[in-house]
C-alpha positions as CSV (number, residue, x, y, z in Angstrom):
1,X,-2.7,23.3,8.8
2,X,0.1,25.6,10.3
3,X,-1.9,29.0,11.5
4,X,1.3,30.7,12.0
5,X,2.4,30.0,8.6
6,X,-1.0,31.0,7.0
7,X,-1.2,34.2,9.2
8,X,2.0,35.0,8.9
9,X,2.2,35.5,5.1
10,X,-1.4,36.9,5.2
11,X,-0.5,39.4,7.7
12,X,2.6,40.7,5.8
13,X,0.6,40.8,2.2
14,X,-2.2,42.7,3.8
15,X,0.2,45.2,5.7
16,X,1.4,46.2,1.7
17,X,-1.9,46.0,0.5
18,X,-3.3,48.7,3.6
19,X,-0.3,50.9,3.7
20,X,-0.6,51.3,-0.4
21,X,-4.2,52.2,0.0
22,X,-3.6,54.7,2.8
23,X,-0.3,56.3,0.8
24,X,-1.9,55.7,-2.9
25,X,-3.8,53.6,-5.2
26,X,-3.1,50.2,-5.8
27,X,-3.3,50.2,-9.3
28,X,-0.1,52.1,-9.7
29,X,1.3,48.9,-8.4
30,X,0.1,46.6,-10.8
31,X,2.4,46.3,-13.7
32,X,2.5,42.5,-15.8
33,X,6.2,43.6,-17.2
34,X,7.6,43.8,-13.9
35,X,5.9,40.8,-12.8
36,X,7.2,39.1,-16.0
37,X,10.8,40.0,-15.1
38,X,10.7,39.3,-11.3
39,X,8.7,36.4,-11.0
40,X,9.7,34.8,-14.2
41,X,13.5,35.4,-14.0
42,X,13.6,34.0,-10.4
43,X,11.8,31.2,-11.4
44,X,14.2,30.5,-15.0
45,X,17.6,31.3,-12.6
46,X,16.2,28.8,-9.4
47,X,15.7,26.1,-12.1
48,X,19.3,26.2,-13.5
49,X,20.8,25.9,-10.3
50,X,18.6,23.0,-9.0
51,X,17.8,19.6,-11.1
52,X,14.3,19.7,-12.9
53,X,12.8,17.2,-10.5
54,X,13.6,19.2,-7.5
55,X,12.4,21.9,-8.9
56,X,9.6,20.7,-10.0
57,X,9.1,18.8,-6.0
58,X,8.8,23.1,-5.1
59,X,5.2,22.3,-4.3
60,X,5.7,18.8,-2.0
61,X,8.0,21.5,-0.1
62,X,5.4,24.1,0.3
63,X,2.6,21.8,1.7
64,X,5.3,20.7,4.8
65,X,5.4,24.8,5.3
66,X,1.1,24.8,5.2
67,X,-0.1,21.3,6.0
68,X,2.7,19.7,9.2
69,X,1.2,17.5,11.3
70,X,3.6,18.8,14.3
71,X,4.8,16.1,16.6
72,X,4.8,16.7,20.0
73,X,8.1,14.9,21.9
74,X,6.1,14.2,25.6
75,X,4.4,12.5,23.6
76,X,6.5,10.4,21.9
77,X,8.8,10.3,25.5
78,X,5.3,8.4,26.5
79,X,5.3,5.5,23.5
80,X,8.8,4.9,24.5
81,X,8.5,4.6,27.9
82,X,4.9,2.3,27.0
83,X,7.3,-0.1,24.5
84,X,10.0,0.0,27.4
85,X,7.4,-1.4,30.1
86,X,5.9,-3.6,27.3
87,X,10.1,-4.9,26.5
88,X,10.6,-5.4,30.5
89,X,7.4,-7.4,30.9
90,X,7.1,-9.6,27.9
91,X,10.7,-9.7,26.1
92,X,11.8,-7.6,23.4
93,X,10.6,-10.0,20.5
94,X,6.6,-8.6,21.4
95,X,7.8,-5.4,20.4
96,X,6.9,-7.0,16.9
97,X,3.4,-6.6,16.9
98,X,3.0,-3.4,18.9
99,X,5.3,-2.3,15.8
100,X,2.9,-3.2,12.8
101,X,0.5,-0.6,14.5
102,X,2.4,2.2,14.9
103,X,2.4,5.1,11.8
104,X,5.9,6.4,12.2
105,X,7.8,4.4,9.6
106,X,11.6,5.5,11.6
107,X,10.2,4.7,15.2
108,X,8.8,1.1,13.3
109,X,12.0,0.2,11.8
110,X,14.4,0.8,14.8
111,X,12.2,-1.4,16.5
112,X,12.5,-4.4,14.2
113,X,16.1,-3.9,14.2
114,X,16.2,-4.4,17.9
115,X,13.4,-7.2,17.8
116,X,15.9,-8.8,15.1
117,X,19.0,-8.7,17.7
118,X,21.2,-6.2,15.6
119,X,24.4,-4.7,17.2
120,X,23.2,-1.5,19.1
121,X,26.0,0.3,17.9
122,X,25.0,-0.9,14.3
123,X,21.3,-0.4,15.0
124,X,22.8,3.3,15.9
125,X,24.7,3.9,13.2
126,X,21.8,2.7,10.8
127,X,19.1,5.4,12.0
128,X,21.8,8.2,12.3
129,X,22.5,7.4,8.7
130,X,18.9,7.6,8.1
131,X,18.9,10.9,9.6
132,X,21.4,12.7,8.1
133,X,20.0,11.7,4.8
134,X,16.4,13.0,6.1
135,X,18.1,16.3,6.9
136,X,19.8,16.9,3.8
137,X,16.3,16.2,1.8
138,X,15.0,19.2,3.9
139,X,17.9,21.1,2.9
140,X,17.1,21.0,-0.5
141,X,14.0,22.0,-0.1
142,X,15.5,25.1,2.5
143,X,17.9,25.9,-0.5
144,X,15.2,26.2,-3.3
145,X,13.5,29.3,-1.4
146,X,16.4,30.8,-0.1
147,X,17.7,30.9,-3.9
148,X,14.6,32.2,-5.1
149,X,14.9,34.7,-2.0
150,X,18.3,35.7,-3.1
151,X,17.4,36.4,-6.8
152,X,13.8,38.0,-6.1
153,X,15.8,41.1,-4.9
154,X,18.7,40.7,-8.2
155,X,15.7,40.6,-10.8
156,X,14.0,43.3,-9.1
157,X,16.7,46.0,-10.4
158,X,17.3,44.6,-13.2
159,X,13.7,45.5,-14.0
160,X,14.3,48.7,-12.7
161,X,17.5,49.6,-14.7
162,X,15.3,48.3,-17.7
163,X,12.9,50.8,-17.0
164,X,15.0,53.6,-16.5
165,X,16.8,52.8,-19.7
166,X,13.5,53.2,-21.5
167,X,13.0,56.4,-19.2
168,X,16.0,57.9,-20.7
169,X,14.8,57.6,-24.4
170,X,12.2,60.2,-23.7
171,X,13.9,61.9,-21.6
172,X,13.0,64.8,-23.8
173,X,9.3,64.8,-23.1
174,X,9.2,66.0,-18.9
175,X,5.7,64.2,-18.9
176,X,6.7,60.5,-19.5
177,X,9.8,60.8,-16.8
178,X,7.2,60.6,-13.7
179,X,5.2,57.6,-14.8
180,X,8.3,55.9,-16.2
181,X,10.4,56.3,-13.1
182,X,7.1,54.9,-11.2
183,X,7.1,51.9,-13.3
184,X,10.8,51.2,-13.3
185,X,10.7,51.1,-9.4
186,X,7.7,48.8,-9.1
187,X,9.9,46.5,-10.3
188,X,12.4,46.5,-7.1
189,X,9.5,46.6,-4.8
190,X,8.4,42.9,-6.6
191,X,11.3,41.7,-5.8
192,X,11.6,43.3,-2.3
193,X,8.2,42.1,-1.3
194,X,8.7,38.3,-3.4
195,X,12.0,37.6,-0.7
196,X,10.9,39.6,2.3
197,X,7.1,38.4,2.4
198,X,7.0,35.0,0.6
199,X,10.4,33.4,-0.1
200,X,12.9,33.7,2.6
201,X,10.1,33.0,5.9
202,X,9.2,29.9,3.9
203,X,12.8,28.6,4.0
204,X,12.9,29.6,7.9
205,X,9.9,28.0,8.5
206,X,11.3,25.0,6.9
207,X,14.9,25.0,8.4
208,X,12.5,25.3,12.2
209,X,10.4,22.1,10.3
210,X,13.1,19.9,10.3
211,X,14.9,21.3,13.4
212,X,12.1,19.8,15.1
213,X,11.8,16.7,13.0
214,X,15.4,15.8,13.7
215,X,14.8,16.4,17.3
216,X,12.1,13.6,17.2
217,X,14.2,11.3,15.8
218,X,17.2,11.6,17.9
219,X,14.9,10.8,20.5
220,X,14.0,7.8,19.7
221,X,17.3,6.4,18.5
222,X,18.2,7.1,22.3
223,X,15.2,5.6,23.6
224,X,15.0,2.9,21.2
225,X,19.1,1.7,22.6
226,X,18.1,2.8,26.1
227,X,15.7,-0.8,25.8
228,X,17.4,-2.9,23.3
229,X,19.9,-2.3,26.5
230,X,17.2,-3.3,29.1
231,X,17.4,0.1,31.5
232,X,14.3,0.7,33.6
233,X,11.5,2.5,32.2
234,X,12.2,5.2,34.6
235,X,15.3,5.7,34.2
236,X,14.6,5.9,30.4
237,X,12.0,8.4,31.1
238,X,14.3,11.0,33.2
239,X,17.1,10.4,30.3
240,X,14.7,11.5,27.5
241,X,13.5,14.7,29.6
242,X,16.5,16.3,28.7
243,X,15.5,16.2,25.0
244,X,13.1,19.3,26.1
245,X,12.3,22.4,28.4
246,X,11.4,22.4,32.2
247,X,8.1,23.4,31.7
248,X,7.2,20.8,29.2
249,X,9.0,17.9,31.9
250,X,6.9,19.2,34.7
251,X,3.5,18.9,32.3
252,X,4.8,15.5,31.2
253,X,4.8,14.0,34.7
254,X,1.6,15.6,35.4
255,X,0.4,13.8,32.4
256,X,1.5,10.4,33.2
257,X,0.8,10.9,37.3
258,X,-2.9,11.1,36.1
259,X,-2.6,8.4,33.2
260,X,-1.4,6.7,35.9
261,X,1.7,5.4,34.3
């Protein structure tokens, strides 16, 4: 589970909820009409721009923002430089059954395309392929809740220029204009709090998701050809470094001094 995620969205939610309760009472927040018009329209304007089945794949999406198994790259730098020494050693054709083992279905496939002698500039363009298509199914997901974070706000005045439509019909009775106006503005604060809270930090989260996915990948593709050409394990190992910070190079070597690799 992502704590920063979880946190996050608890932390902002709980801000409202305390700074209502110091200010007011949180009932005067509560209205099902506004909730009707926020949540609802955003919901029936998100599905006509986006195909039912994406739509309805809203909650796949969510569980990558709660539930990421974050990958870290020293570590996969050190299963690359492991299948380099295993390559150097024993030929590239035992990087077979070390293959079969591994969970990573994009790291397992460039490897049987090497193991099967493709091109490198075809084994290249095959997982660069694959990549752009894996970025553009995260984009979809990014573009569900940026849309829903874009009409959130939209639907929130509509509701409130509903309600001071119906605040104008009594405008002849001063009583009803307080309450009525109260309503009518609950409506923008849905929407307000829907984008701002809930909508547009999931679609960050998930843009910084795939970031680092992509990342991954690229990294092996470059240490995958660095092999399938025959460089030295080293040599492979100081060419992935640049793939991430100073800090995390100077705790990777640590690592591997005392793995002793």
């Amino acid at each position: 589970m992502d704590i920063s995620t979880v946190v996050g969205l608890a932390s902002g939610i709980l801000v409202m909820i305390l700074s209502i309760f110091i200010s007011g009472e949180l009932s005067v927040f509560w209205d099902i009409p506004s909730v009707i018009i926020v949540l609802g329209g955003t919901m029936a304007s998100t599905l006509t721009c986006f195909p039912l089945r994406d739509f309805l794949d809203t909650s796949k999406v969510i569980r990558k923002a709660f539930l990421y198994r974050d990958e870290s790259p020293d570590r996969v730098i050190e299963e690359i430089i492991n299948l380099a020494n295993i390559a150097r050693k024993e030929g590239l054709l035992s990087l077979e059954e070390y293959a079969e083992g591994l969970d990573d279905v994009f790291l397992q496939k460039g490897i049987m395309l090497i193991v099967d002698g493709t091109d490198p500039e075809l084994v290249r363009n095959i997982l660069d392929t694959e990549l752009v298509f894996l970025e553009e199914r995260h984009a979809e997901g990014q573009s569900i809740f940026e849309t829903m974070g874009t009409f959130a706000p939209a639907f929130g005045m509509i509701g409130t220029l509903i309600g001071l439509i119906n605040m104008l019909r009594y405008l002849d009775d001063p009583s009803t204009i307080g309450p009525n106006m109260s309503v009518a503005l609950v409506t923008t604060f849905y929407g307000s709090l829907l984008a701002n809270v809930i909508f547009l930090p999931l679609a960050n989260k998930l843009k910084v998701r795939s970031r680092s996915e992509v990342l991954i990948k690229e990294l092996m593709i470059e240490g995958l050809l660095a092999i399938q050409a025959g460089e030295n394990p080293r040599i492979i190992e100081e060419k992935l470094k640049t793939f991430i910070s100073p800090e995390m190079r100077r705790n990777f070597r640590e690592h591997l001094e005392r793995e002793g690799i």
